[in-house]
C-alpha positions in Angstrom: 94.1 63.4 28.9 97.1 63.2 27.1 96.0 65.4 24.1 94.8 67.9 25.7 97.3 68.7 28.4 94.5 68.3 31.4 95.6 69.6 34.8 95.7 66.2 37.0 94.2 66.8 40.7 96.1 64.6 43.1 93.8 63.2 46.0 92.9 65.0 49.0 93.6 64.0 52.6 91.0 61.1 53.1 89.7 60.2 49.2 90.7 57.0 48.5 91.2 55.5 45.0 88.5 52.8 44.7 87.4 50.8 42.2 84.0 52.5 42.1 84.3 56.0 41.9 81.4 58.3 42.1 81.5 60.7 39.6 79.8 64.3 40.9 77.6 66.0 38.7 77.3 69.8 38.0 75.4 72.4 35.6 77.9 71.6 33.0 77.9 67.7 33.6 73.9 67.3 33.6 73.8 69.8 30.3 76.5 67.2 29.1 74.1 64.6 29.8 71.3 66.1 28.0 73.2 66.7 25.0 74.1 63.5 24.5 71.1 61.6 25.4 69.4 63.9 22.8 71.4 62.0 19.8 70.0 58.8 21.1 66.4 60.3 20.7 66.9 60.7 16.8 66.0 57.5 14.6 69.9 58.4 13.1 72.7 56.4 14.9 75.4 59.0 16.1 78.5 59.5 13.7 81.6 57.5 15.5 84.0 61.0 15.0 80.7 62.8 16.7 80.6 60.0 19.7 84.4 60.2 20.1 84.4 64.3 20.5 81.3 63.5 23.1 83.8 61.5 25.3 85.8 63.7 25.2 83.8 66.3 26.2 83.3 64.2 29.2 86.5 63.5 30.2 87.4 66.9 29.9 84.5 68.7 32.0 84.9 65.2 34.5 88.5 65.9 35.2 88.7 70.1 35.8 85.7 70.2 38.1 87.4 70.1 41.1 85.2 67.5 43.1 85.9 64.6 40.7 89.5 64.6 41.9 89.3 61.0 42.4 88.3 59.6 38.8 91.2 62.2 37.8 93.7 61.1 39.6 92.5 57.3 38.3 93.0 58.6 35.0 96.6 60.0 36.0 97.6 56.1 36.8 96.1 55.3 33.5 98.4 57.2 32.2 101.7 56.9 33.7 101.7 53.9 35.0 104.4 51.4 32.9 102.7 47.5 31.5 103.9 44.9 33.6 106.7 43.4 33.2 106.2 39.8 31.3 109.6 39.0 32.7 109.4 39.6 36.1 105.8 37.8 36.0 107.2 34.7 34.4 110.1 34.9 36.9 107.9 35.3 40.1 105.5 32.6 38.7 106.9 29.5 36.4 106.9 27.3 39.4 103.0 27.0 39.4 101.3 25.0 37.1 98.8 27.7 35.5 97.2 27.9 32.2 98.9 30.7 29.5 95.5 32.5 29.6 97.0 32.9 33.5 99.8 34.1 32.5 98.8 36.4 30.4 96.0 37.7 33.0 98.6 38.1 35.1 100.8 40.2 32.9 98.0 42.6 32.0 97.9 41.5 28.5 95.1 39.1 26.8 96.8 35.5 25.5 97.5 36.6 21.6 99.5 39.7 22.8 100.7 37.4 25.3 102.2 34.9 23.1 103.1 37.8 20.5 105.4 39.8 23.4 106.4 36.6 24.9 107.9 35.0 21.0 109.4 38.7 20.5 111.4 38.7 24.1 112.7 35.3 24.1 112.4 33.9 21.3 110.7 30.8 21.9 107.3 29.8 22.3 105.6 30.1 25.8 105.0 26.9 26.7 108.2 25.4 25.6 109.8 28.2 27.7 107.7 27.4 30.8 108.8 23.7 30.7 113.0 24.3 30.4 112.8 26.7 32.9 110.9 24.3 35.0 113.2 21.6 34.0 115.6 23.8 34.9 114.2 24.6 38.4 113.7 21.3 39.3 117.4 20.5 38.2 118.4 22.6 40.7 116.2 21.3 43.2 117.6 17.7 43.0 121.0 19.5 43.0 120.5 21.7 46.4 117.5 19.7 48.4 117.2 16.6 50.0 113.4 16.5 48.3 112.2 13.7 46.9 111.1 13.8 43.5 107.3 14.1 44.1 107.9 17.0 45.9 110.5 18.6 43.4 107.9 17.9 40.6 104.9 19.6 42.0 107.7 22.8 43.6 109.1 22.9 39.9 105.0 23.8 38.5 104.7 20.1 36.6 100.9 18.6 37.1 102.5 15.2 37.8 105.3 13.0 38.6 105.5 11.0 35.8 105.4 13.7 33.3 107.9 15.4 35.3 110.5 12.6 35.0 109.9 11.8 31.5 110.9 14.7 30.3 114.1 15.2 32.5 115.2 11.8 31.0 114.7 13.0 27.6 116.3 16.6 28.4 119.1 15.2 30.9 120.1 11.6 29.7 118.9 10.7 33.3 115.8 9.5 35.4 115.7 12.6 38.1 116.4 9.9 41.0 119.4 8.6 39.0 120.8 12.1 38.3 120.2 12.8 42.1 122.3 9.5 43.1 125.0 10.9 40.8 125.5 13.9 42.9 126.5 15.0 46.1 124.3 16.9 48.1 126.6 19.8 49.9 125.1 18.2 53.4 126.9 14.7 52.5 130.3 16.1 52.1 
């Protein structure tokens, strides 16, 4: 789309951009058809460089007959729409105690690109991220709640208790319920 400069139809009053979109066929779409399917005849697999000019093809003759204004549009978002933002995902979703293959899903990206954009923005593994920020969070938690510490744990994305509160102690110096008796909840002043 991009090399070729393609004139982008925007949707018509009632076409909706689905996630199956028909594609319409025409004279010059069903000769397209019958072109390529001829190469797959042959007992000689296609040359890649030939295959790639083929899409092409198709993307090109798809996206300036008129009625396909829906797949062309699709192909619009494609590509001007921005990659999600790994650190607005992590932001919006430390708290819950997901895999990093969930993170990554979530982020558009599979795990290795994941873990590669991840190391390059802060500087520290995922996972050891994920647990100071959750450490953090429940800090905070203890800090500004009345919650008890199960429900801190589980609000802060740890799988369990007793995981949670062994590693606060080794992070803080502290038990969580110790570190909670130490301060003064704003509602007790």
């Amino acid at each position: 789309m991009k090399n070729y400069d393609l004139p982008i139809s925007s949707l018509s009053k009632g076409e909706e951009n689905d996630s199956l979109i028909p594609l319409r066929v025409n004279k010059v779409l069903a000769s397209y058809y019958q072109s390529v399917l001829s190469y797959f005849q042959e007992s000689v697999t296609p040359a890649e460089c030939l295959l790639q000019m083929k899409f092409e093809e198709l993307i090109i003759n798809s996206v300036y007959f008129h009625q396909n204004s829906p797949l062309s549009h699709y192909f619009k978002q494609l590509c001007t729409e921005a990659r999600i933002s790994l650190s607005s995902t992590l932001q919006t979703n430390f708290s819950y105690h997901l895999p990093l293959e969930e993170f990554a899903w979530l982020s558009g990206r599979s795990l290795s690109t994941f873990e590669r954009d991840f190391v390059k923005l802060y500087r520290i593994p995922p996972g050891k991220w994920l647990t100071k920020k959750r450490l953090e969070h429940g800090k905070y938690l203890l800090e500004t709640t009345g919650k008890d510490i199960n429900e801190i744990a589980f609000g802060s994305g740890f799988e369990n208790t007793s995981h949670f509160i062994r590693i606060f102690k080794e992070k803080f110096g502290f038990s969580p319920r110790k570190y909670k008796s130490t301060i003064l909840l704003p509602s007790q002043t």
